[in-house]
C-alpha positions in Angstrom: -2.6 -18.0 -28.4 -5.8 -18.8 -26.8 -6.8 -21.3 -24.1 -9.5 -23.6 -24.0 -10.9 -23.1 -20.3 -12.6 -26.4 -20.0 -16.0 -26.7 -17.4 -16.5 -29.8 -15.4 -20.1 -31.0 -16.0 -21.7 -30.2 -13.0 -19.2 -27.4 -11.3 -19.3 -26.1 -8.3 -17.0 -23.2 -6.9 -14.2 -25.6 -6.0 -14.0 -27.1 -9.4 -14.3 -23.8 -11.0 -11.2 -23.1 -9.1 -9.2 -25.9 -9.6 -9.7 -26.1 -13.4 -8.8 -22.8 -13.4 -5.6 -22.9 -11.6 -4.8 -25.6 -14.0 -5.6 -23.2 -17.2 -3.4 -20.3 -15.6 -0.4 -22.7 -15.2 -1.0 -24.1 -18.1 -1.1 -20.8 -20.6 2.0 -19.7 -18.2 0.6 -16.2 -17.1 2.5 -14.2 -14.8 1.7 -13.4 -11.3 2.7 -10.7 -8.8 -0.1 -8.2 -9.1 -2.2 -9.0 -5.7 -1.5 -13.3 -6.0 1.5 -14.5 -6.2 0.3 -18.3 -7.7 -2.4 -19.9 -10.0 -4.4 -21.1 -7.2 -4.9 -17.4 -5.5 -5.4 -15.9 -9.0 -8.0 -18.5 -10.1 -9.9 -18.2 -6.1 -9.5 -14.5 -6.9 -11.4 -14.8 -10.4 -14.4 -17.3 -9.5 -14.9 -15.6 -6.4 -15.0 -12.3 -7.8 -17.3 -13.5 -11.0 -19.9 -15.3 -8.5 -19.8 -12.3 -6.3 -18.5 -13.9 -3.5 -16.3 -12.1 -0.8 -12.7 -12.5 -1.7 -12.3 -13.8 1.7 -15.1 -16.1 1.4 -14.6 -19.4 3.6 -13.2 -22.5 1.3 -11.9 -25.7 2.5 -13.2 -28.2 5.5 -15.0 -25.3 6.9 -18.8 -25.7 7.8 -19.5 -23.0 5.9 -16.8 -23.2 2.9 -18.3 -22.1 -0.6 -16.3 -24.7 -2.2 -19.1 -27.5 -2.9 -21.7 -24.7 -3.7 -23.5 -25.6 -7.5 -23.1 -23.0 -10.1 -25.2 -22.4 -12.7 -24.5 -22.9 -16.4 -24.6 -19.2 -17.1 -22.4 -18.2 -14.5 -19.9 -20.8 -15.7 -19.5 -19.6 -19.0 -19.1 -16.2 -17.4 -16.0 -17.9 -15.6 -15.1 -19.4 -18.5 -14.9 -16.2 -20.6 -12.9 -14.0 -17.8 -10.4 -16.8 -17.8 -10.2 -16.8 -21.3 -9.8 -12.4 -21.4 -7.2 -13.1 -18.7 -4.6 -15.7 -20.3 -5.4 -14.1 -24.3 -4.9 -10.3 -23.1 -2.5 -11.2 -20.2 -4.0 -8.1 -18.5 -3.2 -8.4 -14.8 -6.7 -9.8 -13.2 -7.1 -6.5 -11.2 -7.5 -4.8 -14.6 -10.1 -7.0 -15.2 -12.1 -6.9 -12.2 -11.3 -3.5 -11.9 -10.6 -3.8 -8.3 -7.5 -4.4 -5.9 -7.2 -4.9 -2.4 -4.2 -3.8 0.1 -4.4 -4.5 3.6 -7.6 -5.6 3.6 -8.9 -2.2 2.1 -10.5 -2.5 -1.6 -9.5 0.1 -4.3 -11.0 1.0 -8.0 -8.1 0.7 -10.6 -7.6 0.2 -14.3 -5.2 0.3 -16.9 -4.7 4.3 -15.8 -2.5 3.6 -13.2 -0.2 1.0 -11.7 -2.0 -1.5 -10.2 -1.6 -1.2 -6.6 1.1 -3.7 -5.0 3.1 -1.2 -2.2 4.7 -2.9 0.5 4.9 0.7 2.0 1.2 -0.6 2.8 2.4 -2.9 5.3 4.6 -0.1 7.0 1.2 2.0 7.2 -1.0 -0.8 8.7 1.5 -2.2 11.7 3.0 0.9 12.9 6.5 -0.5 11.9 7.4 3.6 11.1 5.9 5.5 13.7 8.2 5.6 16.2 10.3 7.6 13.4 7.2 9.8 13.8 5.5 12.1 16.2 2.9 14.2 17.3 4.4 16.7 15.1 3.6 14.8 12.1 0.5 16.7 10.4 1.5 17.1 6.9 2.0 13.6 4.5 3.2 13.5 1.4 2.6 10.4 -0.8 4.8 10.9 -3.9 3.8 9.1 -7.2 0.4 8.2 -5.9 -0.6 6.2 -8.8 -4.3 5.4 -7.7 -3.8 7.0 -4.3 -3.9 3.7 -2.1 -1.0 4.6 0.0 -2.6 7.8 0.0 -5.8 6.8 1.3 -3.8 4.2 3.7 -1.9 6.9 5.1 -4.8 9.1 6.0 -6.6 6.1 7.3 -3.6 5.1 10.0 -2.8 8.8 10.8 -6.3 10.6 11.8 -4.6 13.6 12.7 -2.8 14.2 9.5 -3.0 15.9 6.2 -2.1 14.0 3.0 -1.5 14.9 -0.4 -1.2 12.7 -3.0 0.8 13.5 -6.0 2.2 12.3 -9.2 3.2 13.2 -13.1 0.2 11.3 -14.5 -2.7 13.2 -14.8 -4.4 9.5 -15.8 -3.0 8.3 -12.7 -4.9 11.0 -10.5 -8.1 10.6 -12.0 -8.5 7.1 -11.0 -7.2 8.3 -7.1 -9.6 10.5 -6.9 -12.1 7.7 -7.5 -10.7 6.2 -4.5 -10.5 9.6 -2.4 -14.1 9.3 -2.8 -14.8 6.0 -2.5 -13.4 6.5 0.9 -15.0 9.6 1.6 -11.3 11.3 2.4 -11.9 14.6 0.3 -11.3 16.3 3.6 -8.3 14.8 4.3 -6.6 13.7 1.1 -5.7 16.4 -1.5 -4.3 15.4 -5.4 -1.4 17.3 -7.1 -0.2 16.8 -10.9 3.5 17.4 -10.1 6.7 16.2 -11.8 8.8 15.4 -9.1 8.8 17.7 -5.7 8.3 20.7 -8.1 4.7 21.4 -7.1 4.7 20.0 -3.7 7.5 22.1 -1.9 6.2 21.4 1.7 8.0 21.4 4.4 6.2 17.8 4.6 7.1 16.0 8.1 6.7 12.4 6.3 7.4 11.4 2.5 5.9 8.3 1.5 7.5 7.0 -2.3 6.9 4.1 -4.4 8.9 5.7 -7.7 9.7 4.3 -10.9 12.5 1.7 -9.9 12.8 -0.8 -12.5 16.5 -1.0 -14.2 16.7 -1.2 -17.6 17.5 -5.1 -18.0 14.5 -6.5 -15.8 12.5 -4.1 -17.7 13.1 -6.1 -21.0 12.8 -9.4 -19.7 9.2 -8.5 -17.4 6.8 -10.7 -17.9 3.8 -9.3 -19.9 1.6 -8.4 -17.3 3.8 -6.0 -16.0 4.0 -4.6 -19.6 0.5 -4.2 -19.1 1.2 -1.2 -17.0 2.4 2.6 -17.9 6.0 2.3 -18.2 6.0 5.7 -16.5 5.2 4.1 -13.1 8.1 1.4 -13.5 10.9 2.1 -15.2 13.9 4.2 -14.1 16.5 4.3 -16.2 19.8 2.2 -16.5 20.6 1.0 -13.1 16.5 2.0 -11.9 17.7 5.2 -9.5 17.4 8.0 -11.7 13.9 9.3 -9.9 15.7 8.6 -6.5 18.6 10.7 -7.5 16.7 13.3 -8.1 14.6 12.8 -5.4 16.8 12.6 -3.0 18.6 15.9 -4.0 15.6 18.0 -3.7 13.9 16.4 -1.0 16.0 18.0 2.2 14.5 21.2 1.1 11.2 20.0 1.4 10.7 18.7 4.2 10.6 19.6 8.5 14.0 19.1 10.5 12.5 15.9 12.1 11.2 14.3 8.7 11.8 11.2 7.2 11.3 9.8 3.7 9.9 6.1 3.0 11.3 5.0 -0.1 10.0 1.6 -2.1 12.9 0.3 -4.3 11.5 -3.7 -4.7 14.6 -5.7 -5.8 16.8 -2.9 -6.6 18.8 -2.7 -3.3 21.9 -4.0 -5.1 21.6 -1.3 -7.5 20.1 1.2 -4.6 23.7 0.5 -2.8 25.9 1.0 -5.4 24.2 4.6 -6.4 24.5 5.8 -2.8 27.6 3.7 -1.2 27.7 5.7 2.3 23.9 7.1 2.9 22.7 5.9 5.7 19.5 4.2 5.7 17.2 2.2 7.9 15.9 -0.9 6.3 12.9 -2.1 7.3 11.0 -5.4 7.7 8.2 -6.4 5.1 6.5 -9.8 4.3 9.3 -10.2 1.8 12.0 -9.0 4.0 14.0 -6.2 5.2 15.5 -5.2 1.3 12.5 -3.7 -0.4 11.3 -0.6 1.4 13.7 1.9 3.2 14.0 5.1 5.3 16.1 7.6 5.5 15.9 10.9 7.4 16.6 14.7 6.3 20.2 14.5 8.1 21.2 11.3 6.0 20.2 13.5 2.6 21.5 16.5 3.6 25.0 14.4 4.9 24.8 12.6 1.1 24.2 16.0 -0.7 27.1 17.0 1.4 29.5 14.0 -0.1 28.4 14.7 -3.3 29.6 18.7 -3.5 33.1 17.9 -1.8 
């Protein structure tokens, strides 16, 4: 169905963004692809259409945007990306081609998964180092997608090699847009791969945001998510089947001191249940210590171990 997107006479930046947010809530979109809300989805849009910073001042601020005029022309230009975004429910960073993680900007499209890792977070505040050392030189990031973490990961380690990898040969041709955006060619190698098959290693640190997505939430996700190649989300019945197959080739890739980094989202439940008594370090994110794990290559040799007897 399609949504009137309504312009106050007159509109400045602010209003833009408060008729906006009203449209989004009102059409019902879904969120959770860089915003979590209306309001940071419509800021997002305006800003982005006006060519405005993202992080452009608003509010009381001296110098907020918010009461700055906009001509008619742009507003219909507003008007019709709201429009693209509640008829196609595309996520927005489809339509702006153009997502952002920890502050860095990457080019992505309907290609690839758009780029949500909290394994991001782990890269940018040194929450994993101390699991790391200066023998750390080789990176793997496994299921790259658009090679953020990738990038990330060669950004926060200097010292380091990375290769991205994944199954999606359209996935690596939008990361290697953003190995060059970045100017990491040096640094940042792509591999088409299905699994660990054409990355053997030894890596020293295994970065992995895998298909995770159990079969019941992926019938009931919301259509933006749908939006996305079901390759990058969806992993079987209970969501571990990459992870099991992961984790049983991994201890053979990797160095005695080497850890893996494993995103699993809201799986833990399910996570727990497939591997009862591995032992795993949880660690702390901005939605809390269930979504993003680590486990060493004792831990998987110790559950490969279980699993013979």
């Amino acid at each position: 169905m399609s949504h009137a997107y309504t312009l106050p006479h007159g509109a400045t930046v602010g209003e833009l963004i408060t008729t906006g947010t009203e449209c989004l809530t009102q059409a019902g979109v879904g969120f959770g692809h860089g915003t979590s809300n209306a309001e940071e989805e419509a800021i997002w849009l305006v800003l982005w259409k006006l060519g405005f910073p993202i992080d452009a001042p608003l509010g009381d601020e001296e110098d907020s945007i918010e009461n700055s005029p906009v001509a008619l022309d742009q507003q219909g230009q507003v008007a019709t990306l709201f429009k693209e975004r509640i008829d196609t429910r595309k996520p927005a960073a489809y339509l702006t081609q153009e997502a952002w993680l920890m502050g860095v900007p990457f080019y992505i499209d309907e290609r690839s998964i758009v780029p949500r890792s909290f394994i991001a977070e782990l890269l940018a505040d040194g929450s994993i180092d101390h699991f790391l050392s200066d023998k750390t030189k080789n990176v793997l990031d496994l299921c790259t997608g658009n090679g953020s973490l990738a990038c990330l990961a060669a950004m926060a380690y200097p010292e380091v090699q990375v290769t991205g990898a994944d199954i999606s040969t359209d996935a690596l041709a939008v990361a290697r847009i953003n190995v060059d955006k970045h100017s990491l060619q040096e640094r940042v190698t792509l591999v088409e791969t299905d699994g660990l098959s054409q990355v053997p290693g030894p890596w020293d640190l295994i970065l992995c945001n895998p298909p995770y997505v159990n079969a019941d939430s992926m019938s009931k996700l919301p259509a933006e998510y749908l939006a996305e190649p079901e390759l990058a989300l969806a992993g079987g019945t209970d969501g571990m089947d990459f992870i099991r197959d992961l984790f049983a080739a991994a201890p053979a890739c990797m160095t005695d001191d080497a850890v893996l980094v494993l995103e699993i989202g809201n799986e833990r439940a399910f996570f727990e249940a497939a591997f009862p008594e591995m032992l795993v370090y949880w660690l702390d994110t901005s939605v809390g210590e269930d979504a993003v794990l680590l486990v060493t290559k004792q831990a998987l040799l110790a559950q490969a171990k279980l699993q013979s007897q």
